[in-house]
C-alpha positions as CSV (number, residue, x, y, z in Angstrom):
1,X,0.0,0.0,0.0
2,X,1.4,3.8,-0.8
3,X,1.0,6.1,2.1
4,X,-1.6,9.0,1.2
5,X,-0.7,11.8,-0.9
6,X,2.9,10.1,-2.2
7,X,2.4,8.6,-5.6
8,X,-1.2,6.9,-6.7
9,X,-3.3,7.7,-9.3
10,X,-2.5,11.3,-10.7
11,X,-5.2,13.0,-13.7
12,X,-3.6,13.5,-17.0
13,X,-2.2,16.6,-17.4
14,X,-4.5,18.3,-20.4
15,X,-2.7,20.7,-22.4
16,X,-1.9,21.2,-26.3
17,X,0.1,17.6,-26.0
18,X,-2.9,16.0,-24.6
19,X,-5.0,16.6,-27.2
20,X,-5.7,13.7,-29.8
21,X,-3.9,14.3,-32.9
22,X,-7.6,13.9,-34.7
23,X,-9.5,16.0,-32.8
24,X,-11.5,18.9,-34.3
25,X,-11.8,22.2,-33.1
26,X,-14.8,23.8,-34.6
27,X,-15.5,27.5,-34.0
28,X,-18.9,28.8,-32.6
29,X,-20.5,31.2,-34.9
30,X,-22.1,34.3,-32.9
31,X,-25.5,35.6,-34.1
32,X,-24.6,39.0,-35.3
33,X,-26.5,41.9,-33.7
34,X,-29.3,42.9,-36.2
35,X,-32.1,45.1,-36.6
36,X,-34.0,42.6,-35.6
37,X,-32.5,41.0,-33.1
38,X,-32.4,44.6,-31.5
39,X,-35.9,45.2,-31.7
40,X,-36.8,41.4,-30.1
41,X,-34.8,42.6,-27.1
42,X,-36.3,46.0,-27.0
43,X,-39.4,44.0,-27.0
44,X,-38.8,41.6,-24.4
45,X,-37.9,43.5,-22.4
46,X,-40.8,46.0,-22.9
47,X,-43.2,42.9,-22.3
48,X,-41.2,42.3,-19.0
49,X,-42.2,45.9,-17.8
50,X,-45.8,45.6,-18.8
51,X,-46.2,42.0,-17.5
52,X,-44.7,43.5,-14.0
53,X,-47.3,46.5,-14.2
54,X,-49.8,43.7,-14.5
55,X,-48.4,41.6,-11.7
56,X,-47.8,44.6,-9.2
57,X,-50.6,47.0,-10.2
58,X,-53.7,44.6,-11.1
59,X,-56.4,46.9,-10.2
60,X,-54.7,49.5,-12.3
61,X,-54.3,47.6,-14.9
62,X,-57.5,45.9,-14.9
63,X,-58.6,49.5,-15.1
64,X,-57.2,51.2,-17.5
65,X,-56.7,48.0,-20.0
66,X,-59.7,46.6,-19.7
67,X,-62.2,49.0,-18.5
68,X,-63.2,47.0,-15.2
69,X,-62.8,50.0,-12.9
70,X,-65.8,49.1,-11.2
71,X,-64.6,45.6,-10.9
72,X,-60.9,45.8,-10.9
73,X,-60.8,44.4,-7.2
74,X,-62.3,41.3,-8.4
75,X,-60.2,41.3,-11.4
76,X,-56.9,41.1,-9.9
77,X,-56.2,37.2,-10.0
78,X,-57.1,37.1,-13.6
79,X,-54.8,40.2,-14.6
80,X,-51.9,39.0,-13.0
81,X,-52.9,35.8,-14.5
82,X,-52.1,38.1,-18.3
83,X,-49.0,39.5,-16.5
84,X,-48.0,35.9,-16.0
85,X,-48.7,35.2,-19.5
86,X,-47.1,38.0,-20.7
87,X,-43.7,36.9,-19.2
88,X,-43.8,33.9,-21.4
89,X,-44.1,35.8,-24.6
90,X,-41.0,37.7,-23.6
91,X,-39.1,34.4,-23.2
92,X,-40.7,33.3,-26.4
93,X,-38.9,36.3,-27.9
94,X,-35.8,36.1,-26.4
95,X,-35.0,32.5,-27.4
96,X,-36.2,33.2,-31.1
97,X,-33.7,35.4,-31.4
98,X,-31.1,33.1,-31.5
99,X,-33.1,30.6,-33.6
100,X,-31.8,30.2,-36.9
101,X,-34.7,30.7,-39.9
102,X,-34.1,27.1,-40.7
103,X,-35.9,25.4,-37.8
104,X,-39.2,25.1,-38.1
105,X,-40.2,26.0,-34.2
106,X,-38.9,29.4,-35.3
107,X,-41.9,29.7,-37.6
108,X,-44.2,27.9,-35.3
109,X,-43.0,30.7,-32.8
110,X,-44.0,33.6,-34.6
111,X,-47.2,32.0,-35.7
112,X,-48.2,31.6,-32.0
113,X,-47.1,35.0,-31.4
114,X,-49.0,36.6,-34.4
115,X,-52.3,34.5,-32.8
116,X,-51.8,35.7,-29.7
117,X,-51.1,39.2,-30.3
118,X,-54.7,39.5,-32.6
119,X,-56.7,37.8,-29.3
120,X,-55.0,40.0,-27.1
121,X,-56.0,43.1,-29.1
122,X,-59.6,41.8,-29.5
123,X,-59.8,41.5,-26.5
124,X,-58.7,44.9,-25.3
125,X,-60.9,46.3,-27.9
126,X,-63.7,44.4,-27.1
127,X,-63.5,45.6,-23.5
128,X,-62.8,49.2,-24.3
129,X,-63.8,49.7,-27.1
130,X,-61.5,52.4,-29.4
131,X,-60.3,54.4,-26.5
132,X,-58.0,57.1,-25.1
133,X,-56.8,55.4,-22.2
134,X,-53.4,55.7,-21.8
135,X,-52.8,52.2,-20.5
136,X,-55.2,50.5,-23.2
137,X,-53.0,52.8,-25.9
138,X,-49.5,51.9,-24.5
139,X,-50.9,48.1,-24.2
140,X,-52.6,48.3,-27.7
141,X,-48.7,49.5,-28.9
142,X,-46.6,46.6,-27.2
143,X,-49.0,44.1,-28.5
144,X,-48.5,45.5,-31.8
145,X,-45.1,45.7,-31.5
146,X,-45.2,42.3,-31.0
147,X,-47.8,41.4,-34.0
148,X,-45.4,43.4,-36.1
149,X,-42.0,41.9,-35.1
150,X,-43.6,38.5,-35.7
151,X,-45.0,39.1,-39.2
152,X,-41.8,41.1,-39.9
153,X,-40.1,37.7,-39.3
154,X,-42.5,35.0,-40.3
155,X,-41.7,37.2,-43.7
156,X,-38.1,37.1,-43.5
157,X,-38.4,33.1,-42.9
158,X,-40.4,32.6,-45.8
159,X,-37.7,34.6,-48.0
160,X,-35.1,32.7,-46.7
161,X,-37.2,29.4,-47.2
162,X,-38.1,30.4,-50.8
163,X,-34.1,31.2,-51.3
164,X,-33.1,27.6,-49.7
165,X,-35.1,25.8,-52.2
166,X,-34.2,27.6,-55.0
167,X,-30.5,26.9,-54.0
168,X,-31.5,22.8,-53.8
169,X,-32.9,22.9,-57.2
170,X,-29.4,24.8,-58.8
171,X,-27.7,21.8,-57.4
């Protein structure tokens, strides 16, 4: 037996000689920053701030958004409930960002975005009506920030689908 800490098992030291001889070293690629991929932050990060107005000011909200002032008391779960919701379209923003136009849950993505964005302004409009609340407005513009962004991109998708195949069939 070897007395403890003199000799045994030692890890192999890992440096440029350790390497395999056949190893590849392939370099990551960053995502430049874009026009686009500015405005998805800016949007994200917009969605943040309204979904924490909805989650720390529900009666407000509920208010002013969806014309429940009467009501907005009772309102309160279900409008933090939005706020909640809200928080997972950012997300859904900030990880399509870095999706390339190739995968197809990058499509699916804004497609679900685009849906939601049309309930979401029915909805407001069906409460309110056309209004000149200043929350229903500033709401009204994020969601359309976020309808826009989407088509903006389901479009660039499609013109870089279109250009794909058009490269297959040259081949």
């Amino acid at each position: 037996r070897e007395a403890a800490g003199s000799g045994g098992w030692k890890p192999k030291k890992r440096g440029e000689e350790g390497r395999a001889k056949d190893e590849v070293n392939i370099p990551v690629a960053k995502k430049p920053i874009t026009k686009s991929y500015m405005a998805q932050t800016a949007l994200s990060l917009c969605l943040c701030a309204v979904a924490g107005a909805f989650f720390l000011f529900p009666e407000t909200m509920a208010a002013g958004v969806f014309g429940l002032e009467s009501a907005a008391f009772l309102a309160r779960p279900v409008t933090q409930l939005a706020g909640a919701l809200l928080v997972f379209v950012a997300t859904l923003f900030f990880v399509l960002r870095e999706l390339s136009f190739s995968y197809v849950s990058a499509r699916v993505g804004y497609l679900g975005v685009s849906a939601g964005s049309v309930l979401a302004l029915k909805t407001v409009l069906t409460a309110r009506g056309p209004t000149a609340n200043p929350l229903a407005l500033a709401f009204s513009a994020v969601i359309l920030f976020a309808l826009g962004t989407a088509v903006v991109q389901l479009k660039k998708i499609q013109t870089y689908q279109k250009k794909m195949s058009k490269n297959k069939t040259k081949l």
